[in-house]
Residue frames as a rotation matrix with the C-alpha (Angstrom) as fourth column:
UNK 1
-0.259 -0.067 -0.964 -65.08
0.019 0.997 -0.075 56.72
0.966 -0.038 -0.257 -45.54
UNK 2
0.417 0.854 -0.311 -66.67
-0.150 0.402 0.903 55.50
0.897 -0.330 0.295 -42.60
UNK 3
0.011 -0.475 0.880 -64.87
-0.945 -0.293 -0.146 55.70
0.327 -0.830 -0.452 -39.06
UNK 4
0.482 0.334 -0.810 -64.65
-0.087 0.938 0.335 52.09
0.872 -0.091 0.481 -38.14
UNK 5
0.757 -0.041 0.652 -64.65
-0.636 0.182 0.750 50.71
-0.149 -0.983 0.111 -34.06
UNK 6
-0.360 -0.924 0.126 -61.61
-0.927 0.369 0.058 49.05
-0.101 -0.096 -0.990 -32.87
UNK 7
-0.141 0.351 0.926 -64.12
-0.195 0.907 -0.373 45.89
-0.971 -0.233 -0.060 -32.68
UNK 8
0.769 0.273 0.578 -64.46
0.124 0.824 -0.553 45.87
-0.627 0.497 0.600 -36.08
UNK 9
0.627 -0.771 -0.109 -61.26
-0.746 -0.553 -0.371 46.40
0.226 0.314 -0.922 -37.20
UNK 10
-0.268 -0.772 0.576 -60.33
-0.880 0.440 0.181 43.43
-0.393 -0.458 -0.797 -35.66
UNK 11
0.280 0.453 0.846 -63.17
0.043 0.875 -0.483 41.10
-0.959 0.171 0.225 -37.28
UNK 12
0.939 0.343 0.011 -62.28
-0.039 0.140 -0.989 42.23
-0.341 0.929 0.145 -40.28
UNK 13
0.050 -0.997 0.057 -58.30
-0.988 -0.041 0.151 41.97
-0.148 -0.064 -0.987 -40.14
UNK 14
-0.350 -0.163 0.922 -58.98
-0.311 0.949 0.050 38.18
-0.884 -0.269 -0.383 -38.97
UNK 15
0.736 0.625 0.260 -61.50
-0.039 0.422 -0.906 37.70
-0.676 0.657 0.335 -41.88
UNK 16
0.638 -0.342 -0.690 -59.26
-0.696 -0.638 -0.328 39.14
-0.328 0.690 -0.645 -44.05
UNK 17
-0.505 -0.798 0.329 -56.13
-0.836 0.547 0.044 37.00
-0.215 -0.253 -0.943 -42.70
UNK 18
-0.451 0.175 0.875 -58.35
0.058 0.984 -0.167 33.38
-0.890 -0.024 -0.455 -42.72
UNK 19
0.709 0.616 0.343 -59.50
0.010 0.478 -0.878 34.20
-0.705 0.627 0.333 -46.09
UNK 20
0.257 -0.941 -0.219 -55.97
-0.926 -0.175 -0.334 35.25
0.276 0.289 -0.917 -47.57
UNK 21
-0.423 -0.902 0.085 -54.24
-0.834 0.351 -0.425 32.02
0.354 -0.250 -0.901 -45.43
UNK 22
0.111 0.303 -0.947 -56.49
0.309 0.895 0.323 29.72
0.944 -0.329 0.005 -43.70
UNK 23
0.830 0.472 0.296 -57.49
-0.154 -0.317 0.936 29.64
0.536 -0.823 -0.190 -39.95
UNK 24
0.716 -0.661 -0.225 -54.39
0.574 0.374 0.728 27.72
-0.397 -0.651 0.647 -38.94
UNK 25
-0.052 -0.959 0.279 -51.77
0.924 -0.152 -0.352 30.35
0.380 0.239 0.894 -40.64
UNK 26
0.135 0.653 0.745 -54.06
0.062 -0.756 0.652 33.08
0.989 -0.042 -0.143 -39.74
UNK 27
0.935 0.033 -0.352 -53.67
0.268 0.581 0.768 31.97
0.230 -0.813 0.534 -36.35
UNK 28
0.149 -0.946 -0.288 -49.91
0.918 0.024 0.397 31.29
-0.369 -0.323 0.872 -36.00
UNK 29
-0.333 -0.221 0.917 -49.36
0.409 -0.910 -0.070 35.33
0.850 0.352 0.393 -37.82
UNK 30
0.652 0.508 0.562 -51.30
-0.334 -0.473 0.815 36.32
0.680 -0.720 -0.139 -34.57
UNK 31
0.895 -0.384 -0.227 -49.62
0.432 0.622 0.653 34.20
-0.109 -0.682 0.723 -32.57
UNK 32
-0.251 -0.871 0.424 -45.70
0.823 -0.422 -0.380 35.66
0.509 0.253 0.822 -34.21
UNK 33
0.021 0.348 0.937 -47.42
0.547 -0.789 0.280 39.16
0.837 0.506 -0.207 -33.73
UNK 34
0.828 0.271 0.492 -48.22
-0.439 -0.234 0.868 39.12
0.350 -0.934 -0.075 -30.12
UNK 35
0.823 -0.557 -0.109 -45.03
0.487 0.595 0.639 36.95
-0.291 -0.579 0.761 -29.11
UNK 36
-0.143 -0.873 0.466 -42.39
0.969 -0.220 -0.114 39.39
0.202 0.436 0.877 -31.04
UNK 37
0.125 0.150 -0.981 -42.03
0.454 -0.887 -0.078 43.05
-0.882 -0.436 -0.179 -30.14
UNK 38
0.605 -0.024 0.796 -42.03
0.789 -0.120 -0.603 45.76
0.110 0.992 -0.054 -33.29
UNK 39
0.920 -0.372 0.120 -40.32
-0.281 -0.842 -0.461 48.24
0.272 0.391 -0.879 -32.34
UNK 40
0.615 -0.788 -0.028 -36.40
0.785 0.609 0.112 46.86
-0.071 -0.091 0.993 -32.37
């Protein structure tokens, strides 16, 4: 498999997310993601 750039990795996460959820849940998951810390 193919080595893929951090740049896409990211278009294709989002695609992924707004075709799975829609732009506006797709969205707010980003939004949770960046506003919560993971490692607890």
């Amino acid at each position: 498999m193919k080595q893929l750039t951090d740049t896409e990795i990211r278009v294709n996460g989002i695609t992924a997310l707004i075709a799975s959820w829609g732009e506006v849940q797709a969205e707010r998951f980003i939004s949770l993601i960046l506003r919560e810390p993971f490692d607890d």
